[in-house]
Structures are given as structure tokens and as C-alpha cells.
C-alpha positions as semicolon CSV with decimal commas, in nm:
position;residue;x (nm);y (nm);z (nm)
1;X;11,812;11,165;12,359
2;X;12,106;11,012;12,207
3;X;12,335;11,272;12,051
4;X;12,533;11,160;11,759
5;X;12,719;11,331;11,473
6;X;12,552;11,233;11,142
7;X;12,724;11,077;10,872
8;X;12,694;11,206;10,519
9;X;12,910;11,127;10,168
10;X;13,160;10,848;10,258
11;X;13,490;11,009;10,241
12;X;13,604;10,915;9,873
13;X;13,251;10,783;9,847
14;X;13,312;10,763;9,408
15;X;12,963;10,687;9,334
16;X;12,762;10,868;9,086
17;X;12,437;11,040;9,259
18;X;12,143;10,900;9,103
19;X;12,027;11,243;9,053
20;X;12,274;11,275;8,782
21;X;12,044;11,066;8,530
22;X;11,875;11,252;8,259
23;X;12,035;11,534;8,284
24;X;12,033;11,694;7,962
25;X;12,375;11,710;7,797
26;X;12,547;12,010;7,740
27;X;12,784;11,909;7,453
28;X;12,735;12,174;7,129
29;X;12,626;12,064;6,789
30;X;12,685;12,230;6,432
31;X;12,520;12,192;6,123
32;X;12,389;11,828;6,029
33;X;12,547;11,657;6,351
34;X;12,295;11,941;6,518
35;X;11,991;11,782;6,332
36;X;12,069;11,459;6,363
37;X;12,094;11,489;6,753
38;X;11,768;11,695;6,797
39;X;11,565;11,433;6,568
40;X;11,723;11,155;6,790
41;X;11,660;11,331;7,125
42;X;11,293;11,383;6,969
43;X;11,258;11,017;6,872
44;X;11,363;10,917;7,203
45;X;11,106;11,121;7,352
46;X;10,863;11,012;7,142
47;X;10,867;10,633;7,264
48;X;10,615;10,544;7,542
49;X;10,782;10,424;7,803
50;X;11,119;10,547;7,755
51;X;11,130;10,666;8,146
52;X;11,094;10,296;8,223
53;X;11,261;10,144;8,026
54;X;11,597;10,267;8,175
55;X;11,461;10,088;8,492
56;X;11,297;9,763;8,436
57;X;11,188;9,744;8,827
58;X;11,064;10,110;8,870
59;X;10,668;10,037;8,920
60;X;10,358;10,312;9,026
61;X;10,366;10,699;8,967
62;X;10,610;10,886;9,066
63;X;10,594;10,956;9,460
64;X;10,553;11,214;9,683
65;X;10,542;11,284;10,040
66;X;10,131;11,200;10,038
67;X;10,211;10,912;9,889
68;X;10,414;10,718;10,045
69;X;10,268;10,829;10,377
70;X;9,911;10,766;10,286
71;X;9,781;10,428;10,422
72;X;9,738;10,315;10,039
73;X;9,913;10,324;9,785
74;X;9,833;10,320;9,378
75;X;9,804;9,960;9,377
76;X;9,478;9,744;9,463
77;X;9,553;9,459;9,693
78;X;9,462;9,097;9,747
79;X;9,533;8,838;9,998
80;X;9,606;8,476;10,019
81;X;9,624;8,285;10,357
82;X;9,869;8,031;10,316
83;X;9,814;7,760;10,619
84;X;10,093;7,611;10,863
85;X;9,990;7,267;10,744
86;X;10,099;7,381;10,384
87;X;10,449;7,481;10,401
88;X;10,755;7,362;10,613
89;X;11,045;7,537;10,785
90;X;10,796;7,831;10,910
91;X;10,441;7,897;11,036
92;X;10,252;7,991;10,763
93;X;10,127;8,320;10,700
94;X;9,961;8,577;10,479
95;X;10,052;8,692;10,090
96;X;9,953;9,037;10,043
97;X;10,006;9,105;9,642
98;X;9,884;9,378;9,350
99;X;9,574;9,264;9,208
100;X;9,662;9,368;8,863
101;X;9,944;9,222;8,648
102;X;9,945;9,486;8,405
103;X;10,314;9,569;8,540
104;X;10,475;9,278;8,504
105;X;10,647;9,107;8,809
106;X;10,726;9,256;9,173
107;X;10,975;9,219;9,427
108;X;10,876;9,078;9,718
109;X;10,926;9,128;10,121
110;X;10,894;8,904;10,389
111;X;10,772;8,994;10,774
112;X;10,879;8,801;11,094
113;X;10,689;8,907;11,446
114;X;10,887;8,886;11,767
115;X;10,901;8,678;12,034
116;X;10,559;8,546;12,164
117;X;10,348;8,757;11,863
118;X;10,134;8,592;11,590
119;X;10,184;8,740;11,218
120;X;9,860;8,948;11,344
121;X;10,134;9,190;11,517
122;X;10,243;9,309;11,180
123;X;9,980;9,265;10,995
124;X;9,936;9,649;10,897
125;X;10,230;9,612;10,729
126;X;10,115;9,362;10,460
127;X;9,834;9,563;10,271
128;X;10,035;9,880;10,331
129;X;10,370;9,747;10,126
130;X;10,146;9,573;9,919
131;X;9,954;9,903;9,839
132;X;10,292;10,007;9,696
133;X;10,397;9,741;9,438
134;X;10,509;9,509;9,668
135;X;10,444;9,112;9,722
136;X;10,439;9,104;10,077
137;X;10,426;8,753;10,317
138;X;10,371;8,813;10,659
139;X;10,407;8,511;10,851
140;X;10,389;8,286;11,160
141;X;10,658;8,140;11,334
142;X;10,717;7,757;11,440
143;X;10,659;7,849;11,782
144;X;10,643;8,202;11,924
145;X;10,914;8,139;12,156
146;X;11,196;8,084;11,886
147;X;11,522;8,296;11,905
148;X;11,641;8,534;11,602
149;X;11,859;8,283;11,451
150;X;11,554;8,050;11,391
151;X;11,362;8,394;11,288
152;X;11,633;8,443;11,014
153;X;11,625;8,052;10,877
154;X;11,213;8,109;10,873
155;X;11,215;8,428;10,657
156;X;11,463;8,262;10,441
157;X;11,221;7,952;10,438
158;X;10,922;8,147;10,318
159;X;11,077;8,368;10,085
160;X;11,161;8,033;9,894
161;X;10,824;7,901;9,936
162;X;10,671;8,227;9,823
163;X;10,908;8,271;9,537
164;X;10,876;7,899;9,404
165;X;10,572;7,705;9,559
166;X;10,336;7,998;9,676
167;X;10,023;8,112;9,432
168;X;10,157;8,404;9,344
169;X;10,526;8,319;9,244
170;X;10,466;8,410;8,868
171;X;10,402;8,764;9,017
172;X;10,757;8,774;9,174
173;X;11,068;8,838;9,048
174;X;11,305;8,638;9,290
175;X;11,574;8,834;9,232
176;X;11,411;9,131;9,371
177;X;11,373;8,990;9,756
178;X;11,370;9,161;10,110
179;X;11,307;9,077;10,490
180;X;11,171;9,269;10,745
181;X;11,098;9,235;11,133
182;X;10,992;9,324;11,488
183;X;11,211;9,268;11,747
184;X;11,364;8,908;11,778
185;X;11,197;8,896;11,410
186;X;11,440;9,229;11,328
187;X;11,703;9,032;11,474
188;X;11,596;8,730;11,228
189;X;11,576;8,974;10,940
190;X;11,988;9,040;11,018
191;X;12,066;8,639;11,080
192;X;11,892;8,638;10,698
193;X;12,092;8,892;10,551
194;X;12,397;8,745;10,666
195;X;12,326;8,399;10,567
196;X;12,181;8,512;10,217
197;X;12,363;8,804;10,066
198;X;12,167;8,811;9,740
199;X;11,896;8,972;9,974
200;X;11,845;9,372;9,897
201;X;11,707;9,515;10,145
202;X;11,686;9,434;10,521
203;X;11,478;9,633;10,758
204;X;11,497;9,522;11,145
205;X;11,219;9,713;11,334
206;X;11,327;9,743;11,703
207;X;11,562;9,449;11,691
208;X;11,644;9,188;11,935
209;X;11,972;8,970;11,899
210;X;12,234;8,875;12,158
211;X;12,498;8,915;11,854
212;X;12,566;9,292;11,844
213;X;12,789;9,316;11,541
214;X;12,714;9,266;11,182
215;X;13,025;9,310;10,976
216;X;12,930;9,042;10,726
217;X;12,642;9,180;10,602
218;X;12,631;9,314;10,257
219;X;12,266;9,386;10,249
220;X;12,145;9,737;10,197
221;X;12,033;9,722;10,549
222;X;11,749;10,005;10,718
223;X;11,715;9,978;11,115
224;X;11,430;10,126;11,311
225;X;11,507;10,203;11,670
226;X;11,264;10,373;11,971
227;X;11,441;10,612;12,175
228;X;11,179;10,476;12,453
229;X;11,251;10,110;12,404
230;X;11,346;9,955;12,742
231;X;11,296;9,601;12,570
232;X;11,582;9,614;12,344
233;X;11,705;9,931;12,410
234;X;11,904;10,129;12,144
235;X;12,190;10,156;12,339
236;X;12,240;9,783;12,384
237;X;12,035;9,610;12,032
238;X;11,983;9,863;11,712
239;X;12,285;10,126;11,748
240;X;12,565;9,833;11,845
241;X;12,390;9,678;11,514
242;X;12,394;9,999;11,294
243;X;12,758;10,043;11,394
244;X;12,897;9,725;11,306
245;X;12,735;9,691;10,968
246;X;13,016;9,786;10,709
247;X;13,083;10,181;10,653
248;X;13,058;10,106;10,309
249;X;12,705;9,970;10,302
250;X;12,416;10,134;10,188
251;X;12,300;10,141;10,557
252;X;12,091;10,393;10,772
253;X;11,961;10,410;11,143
254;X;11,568;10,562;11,189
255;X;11,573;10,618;11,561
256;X;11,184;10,713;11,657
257;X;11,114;10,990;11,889
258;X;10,853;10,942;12,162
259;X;10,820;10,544;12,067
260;X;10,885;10,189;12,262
261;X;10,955;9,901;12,175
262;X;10,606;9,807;12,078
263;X;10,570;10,098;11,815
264;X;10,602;9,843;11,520
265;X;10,292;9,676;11,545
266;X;10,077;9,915;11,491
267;X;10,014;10,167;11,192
268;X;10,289;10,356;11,202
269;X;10,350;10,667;10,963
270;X;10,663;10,710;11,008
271;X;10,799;10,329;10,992
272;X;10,560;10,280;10,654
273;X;10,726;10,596;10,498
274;X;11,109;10,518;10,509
275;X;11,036;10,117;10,500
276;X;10,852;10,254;10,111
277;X;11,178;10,454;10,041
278;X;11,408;10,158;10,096
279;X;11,259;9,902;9,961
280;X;11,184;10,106;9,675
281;X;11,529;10,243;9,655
282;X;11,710;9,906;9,697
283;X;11,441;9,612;9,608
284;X;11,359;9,836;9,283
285;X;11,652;10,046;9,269
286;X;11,401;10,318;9,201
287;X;11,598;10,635;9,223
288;X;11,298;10,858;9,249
289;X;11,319;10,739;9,621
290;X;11,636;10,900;9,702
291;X;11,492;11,229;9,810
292;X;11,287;11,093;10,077
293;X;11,621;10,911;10,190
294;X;11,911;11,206;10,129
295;X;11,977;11,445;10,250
296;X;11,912;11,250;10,559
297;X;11,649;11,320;10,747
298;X;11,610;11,581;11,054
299;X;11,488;11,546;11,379
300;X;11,148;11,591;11,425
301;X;10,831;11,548;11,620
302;X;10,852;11,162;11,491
303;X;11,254;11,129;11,439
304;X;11,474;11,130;11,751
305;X;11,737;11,120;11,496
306;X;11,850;10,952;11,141
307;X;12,227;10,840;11,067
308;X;12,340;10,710;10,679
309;X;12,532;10,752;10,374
310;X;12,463;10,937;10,096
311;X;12,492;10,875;9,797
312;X;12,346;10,573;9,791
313;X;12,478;10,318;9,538
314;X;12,227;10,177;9,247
């Protein structure tokens, strides 16, 4: 077991807690300044939509544990296979998208597997994301051999062909964009970041990279370690990683408890529920994610042990 102290607020951390929104106001009213404020606080209530409309990106019901644990979410899913001899700069792959456009536009994520694995090595996560208003492209790689920095250039690659050649573009807003990846693919997923700051979220699943320090990144950045990795241990890949990512970032560390480094490509409960939270919380800067990510999570039967800040920025 790896001991560590957890981190909580940043010290100074100025940032408003996103639990502070709609909180009802506690200023007093007299007379016709009274009336005029309850018919406008009725008004606003009275507008369908209201919720939403003070986030433009927040999409499904509002979750719950079940929820973003179950293997579906609200959202019926399609796929599109998108074939190597189609696209350039990566291997092809697979769009998993909402069926319905009766929300508008989503952000989208895109998947790398790690050395020597097919896109069939993560393919659990693409109808699981997908299932929670997510565009999700899991894809091949040029050759299964290539190293993270070609991993990060690839993700990059297909997130431009899925956000302006692909299908399904109209569905995505391409300002909304994340990566994701096992092992050299987590270590892509932190080459991409780096190289491509407008990114939101990053989440490197048991990452591989001979680089162990990340200062650049400004990324909202989630990495998934196995305490039983012996592949790319923690000691030696994700915690050097977590560490060197700046103090200020929204950043946190899932170590898994009783996992290896193979634990990402297969359905995995505890990976789908905090990869939901994140992306949520950063790719639709959904606040009603928060609780799932602060107060930081305890040790468990699944969690060797979670690090992070709190607050999180919006």
C-alpha cells in the first residue's frame, strides 16, 4: 500500500465552491421592492429550463451513485465504424454517439489502447461514456508497437477528424474535447494534453511514458493507477506523473486497490464512475458532479487511495 497524506483546499485556493450556486439569497425586502422581488423570483421559476440555462453543457438527469455506476446511462447509443483506409494520422476506430439530438451538441472523448492492443481493449468504454452524453471515438493505432508520443499526436489526429470530417461532427461541440488511455495510450493522452492545452479533461488509465514530469500541462487532468501494476508500476509511471502536474491544476490520482496493470480493459466500475465525474465535471463543467469528486474519496474495497484538490475550478 502506498501511504500518502491527502491533499484537500489549495492553501489560498480563492475559488468559489460550485455548491455555492442557487443558493437562495438572504438580503431583506420591504414594501414594493418586496413584491417586486418575489414576482421576479416567481417568474424565474416559472421558465422551463431555467436550471439549464445557467449551464449550456449540463446534459441527462441529474446523477446519482446508480447512475453513473450502472453500465448505461440515460442516453441510447449508436455506433459508426470509421475504417483505417478513411482517415490519416491514426488507425481508425469506432464513434460511439447519443442517438437522439433532442439536446443539442456533446462533447466528445477520445480512447488510445496501449502498446500491442487493438481499440477492442477499450472497447467497453465507448458505449459506456456514450451512455452518458458523450461522443466517444475509440480507436486504432498506426501500428501497435508505437510509443506514447505517437499515441498523443494520434488522439490529437482523431479528435480533429471526428470533430470536422467524421459523421457525427454536427453532434459535437469542439470546444468541449477530452482524451483518454491505457497504458502507453495514458501516456499518449498526457503527450496530448501538453501539446493541446484547449483540451479539458485528460484521463491516463495505468500510464506508460519514459517522461515522468508534466509541469506544462494545464489540462484538468484524472490519473488511474493499480496498486498491483508491475507493468508501469505506480511508483515509477502514474504517481511521478500526478506529482509533477501543476499544484494548481484541477488534478486528482485514483489509485485502484487489488488491480494490475491490465484492469482497464475490461468493465470496470470503478474506472467508469470517476472517468463520468470528470468528464462531466470538466468537459461539461457540470457541477452536479462535484460530489462524486469532493470530498475526495476514501479508501475502499476498490480504492487503494485518492489524492486532489478541492474545490475544483468551473
Amino acid at each position: 500500500m502506498h501511504q500518502h497524506p491527502q491533499n484537500t483546499a489549495l492553501p489560498g485556493a480563492s475559488r468559489p465552491s460550485p455548491h455555492r450556486v442557487g443558493r437562495p439569497g438572504a438580503h431583506r425586502f420591504t414594501g414594493a421592492l418586496a413584491a417586486i422581488a418575489a414576482t421576479a423570483a416567481l417568474g424565474t421559476l416559472a421558465v422551463p429550463g431555467a436550471q439549464a440555462a445557467d449551464n449550456p453543457y449540463e446534459r441527462g438527469p441529474a446523477p446519482t451513485n446508480a447512475s453513473i455506476e450502472a453500465l448505461r446511462g440515460p442516453y441510447a447509443v449508436s455506433e459508426t465504424t470509421v475504417s483505417r483506409a478513411a482517415v490519416t494520422g491514426f488507425g481508425g476506430g469506432t464513434i460511439y454517439y447519443p442517438t437522439s439530438t433532442a439536446d443539442g451538441t456533446f462533447g466528445a472523448v477520445v480512447v488510445s489502447p496501449g502498446y500491442t492492443g487493438t481499440q477492442s481493449s477499450i472497447a467497453w468504454l465507448g458505449p459506456r461514456l456514450a451512455s452518458q452524453g458523450f461522443v466517444v471515438f475509440t480507436i486504432d493505432t498506426l501500428s501497435t508497437l508505437d510509443q506514447p508520443d505517437s499515441r498523443g499526436r494520434q488522439l490529437l489526429a482523431a479528435l480533429d477528424h471526428l470533430t470536422e470530417r467524421s459523421p457525427v461532427r454536427a453532434r459535437i461541440d469542439s470546444s468541449r474535447l477530452g482524451v483518454m488511455g491505457h497504458s502507453m495510450g495514458g501516456g499518449g493522452s498526457l503527450e496530448a494534453a501538453k501539446s493541446r492545452p484547449a483540451l479539458q479533461a485528460a484521463i491516463p488509465l495505468t500510464p506508460w511514458n519514459n517522461d515522468k514530469s508534466w509541469p506544462e500541462i494545464s489540462t484538468p487532468t484524472l490519473i488511474v493507477g493499480a496498486d498491483g501494476d508491475s507493468v508501469a508500476s505506480v511508483a515509477s509511471h502514474a504517481e511521478p506523473f500526478y506529482n509533477s502536474l501543476p499544484s494548481s491544476l484541477d488534478r486528482a490520482y485514483l489509485e485502484l486497490n487489488n488491480a494490475n496493470h491490465f484492469a482497464p480493459i475490461t468493465s470496470n466500475t470503478t474506472i467508469a464512475k470517476y472517468s463520468v465525474s470528470w468528464l462531466k465535471r470538466f468537459i461539461d463543467n457540470d457541477t452536479r458532479y462535484e460530489q462524486f469528486l469532493c470530498p475526495l474519496p476514501r479508501p475502499s474495497l476498490t480504492i487503494e487511495e485518492y489524492r486532489g484538490n478541492c474545490p475544483h475550478g468551473s
